[in-house]
C-alpha positions as YAML, in Angstrom:
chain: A
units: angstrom
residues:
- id: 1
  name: UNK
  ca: [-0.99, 5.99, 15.67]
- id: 2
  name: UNK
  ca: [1.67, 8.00, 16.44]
- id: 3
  name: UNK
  ca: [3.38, 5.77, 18.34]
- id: 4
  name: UNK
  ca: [2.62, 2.85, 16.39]
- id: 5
  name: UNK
  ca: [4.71, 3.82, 13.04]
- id: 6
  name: UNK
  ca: [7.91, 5.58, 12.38]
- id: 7
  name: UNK
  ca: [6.13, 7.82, 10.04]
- id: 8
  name: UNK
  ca: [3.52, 8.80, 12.59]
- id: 9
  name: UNK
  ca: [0.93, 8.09, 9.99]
- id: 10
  name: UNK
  ca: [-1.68, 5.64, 9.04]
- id: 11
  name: UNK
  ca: [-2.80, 3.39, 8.26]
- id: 12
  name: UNK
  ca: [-1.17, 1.06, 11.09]
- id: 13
  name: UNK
  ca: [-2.35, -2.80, 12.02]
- id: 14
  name: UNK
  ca: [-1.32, -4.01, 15.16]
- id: 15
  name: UNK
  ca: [-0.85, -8.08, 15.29]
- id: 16
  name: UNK
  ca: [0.39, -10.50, 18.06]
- id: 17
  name: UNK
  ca: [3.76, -10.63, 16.75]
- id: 18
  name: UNK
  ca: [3.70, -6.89, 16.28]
- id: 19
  name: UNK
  ca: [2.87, -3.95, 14.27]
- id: 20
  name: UNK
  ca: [2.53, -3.69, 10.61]
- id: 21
  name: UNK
  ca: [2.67, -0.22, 8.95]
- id: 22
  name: UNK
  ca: [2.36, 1.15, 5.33]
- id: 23
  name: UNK
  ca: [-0.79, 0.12, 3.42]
- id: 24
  name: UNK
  ca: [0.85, -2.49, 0.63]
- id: 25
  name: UNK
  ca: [2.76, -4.14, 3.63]
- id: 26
  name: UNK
  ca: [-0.59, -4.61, 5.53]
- id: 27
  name: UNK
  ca: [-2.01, -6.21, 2.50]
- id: 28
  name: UNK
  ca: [0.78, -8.23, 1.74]
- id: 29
  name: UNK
  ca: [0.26, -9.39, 5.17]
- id: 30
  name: UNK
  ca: [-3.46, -9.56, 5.28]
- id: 31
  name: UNK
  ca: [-3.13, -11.76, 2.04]
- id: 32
  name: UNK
  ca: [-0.35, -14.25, 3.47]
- id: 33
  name: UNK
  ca: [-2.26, -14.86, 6.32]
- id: 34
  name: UNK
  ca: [-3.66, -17.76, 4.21]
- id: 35
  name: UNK
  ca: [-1.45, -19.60, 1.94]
- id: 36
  name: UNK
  ca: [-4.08, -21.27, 0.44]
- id: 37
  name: UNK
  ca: [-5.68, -18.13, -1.43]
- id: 38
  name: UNK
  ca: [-2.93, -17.64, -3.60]
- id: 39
  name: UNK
  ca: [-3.02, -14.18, -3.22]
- id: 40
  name: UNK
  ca: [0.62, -13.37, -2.94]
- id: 41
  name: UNK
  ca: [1.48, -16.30, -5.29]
- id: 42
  name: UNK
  ca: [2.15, -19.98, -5.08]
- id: 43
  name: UNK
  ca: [5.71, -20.16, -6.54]
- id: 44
  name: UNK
  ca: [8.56, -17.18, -5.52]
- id: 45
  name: UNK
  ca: [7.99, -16.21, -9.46]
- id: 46
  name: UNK
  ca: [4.22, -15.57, -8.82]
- id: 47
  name: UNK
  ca: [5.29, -13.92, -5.61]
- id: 48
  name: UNK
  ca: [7.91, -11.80, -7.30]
- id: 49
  name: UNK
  ca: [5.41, -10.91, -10.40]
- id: 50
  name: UNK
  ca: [2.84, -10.00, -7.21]
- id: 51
  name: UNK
  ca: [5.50, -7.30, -5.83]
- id: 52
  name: UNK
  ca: [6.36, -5.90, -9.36]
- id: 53
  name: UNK
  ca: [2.57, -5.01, -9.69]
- id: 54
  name: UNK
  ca: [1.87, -3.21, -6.33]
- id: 55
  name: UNK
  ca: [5.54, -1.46, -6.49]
- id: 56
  name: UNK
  ca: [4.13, -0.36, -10.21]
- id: 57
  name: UNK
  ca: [1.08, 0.87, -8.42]
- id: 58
  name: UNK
  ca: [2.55, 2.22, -5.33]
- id: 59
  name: UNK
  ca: [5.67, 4.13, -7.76]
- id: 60
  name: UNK
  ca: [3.89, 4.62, -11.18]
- id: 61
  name: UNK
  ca: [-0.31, 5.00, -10.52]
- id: 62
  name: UNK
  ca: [-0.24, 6.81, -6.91]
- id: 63
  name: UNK
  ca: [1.50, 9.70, -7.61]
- id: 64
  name: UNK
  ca: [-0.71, 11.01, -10.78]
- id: 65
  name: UNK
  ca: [-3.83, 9.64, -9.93]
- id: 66
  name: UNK
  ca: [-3.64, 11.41, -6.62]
- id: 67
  name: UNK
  ca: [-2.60, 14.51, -8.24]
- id: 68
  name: UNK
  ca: [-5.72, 14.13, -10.27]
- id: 69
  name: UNK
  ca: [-7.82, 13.13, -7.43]
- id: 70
  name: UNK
  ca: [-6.76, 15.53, -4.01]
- id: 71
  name: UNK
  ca: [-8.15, 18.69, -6.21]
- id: 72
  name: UNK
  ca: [-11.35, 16.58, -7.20]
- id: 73
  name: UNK
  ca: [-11.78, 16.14, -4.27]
- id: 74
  name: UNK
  ca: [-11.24, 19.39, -2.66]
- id: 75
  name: UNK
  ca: [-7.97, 17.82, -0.43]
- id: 76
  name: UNK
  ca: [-5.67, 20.47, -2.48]
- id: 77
  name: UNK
  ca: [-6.01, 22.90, -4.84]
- id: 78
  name: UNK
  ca: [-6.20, 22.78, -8.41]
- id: 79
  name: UNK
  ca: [-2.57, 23.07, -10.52]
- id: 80
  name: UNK
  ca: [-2.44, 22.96, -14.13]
- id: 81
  name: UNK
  ca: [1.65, 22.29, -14.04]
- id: 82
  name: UNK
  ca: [1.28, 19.59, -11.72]
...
């Protein structure tokens, strides 16, 4: 993995035309492998309106809900600030 992505990090997805790193750029990918889903959108306003939601996710429901989570969990411990 390491060498795979800049970050050193996964997830990583290796393809034929190369590698593909960060988890909402393998799914955009994954999902524009066929056109005919519609999963990234059929017009560039659907595929715009696509982006805006997993940015939203990625910026605005990550953060918290792994703050929430990692102590759940037992990946951190618990902070009452945070």
């Amino acid at each position: 993995v390491k060498a795979l992505s800049p970050t050193g990090k996964a997830p990583v997805l290796e393809t034929k035309a190369g590698v593909v790193f960060e988890s909402n750029a393998i799914a955009r990918h994954i999902a524009s492998l066929r056109r005919d889903t519609g999963l990234t959108g059929s017009t560039l306003y659907e595929e715009a309106a696509v982006d805006s939601w997993v940015d939203f996710g990625a910026n605005e429901v990550e953060l918290p809900a792994s703050v929430w989570f990692y102590p759940v969990a037992g990946y951190m411990p618990f902070s009452a600030p945070a």
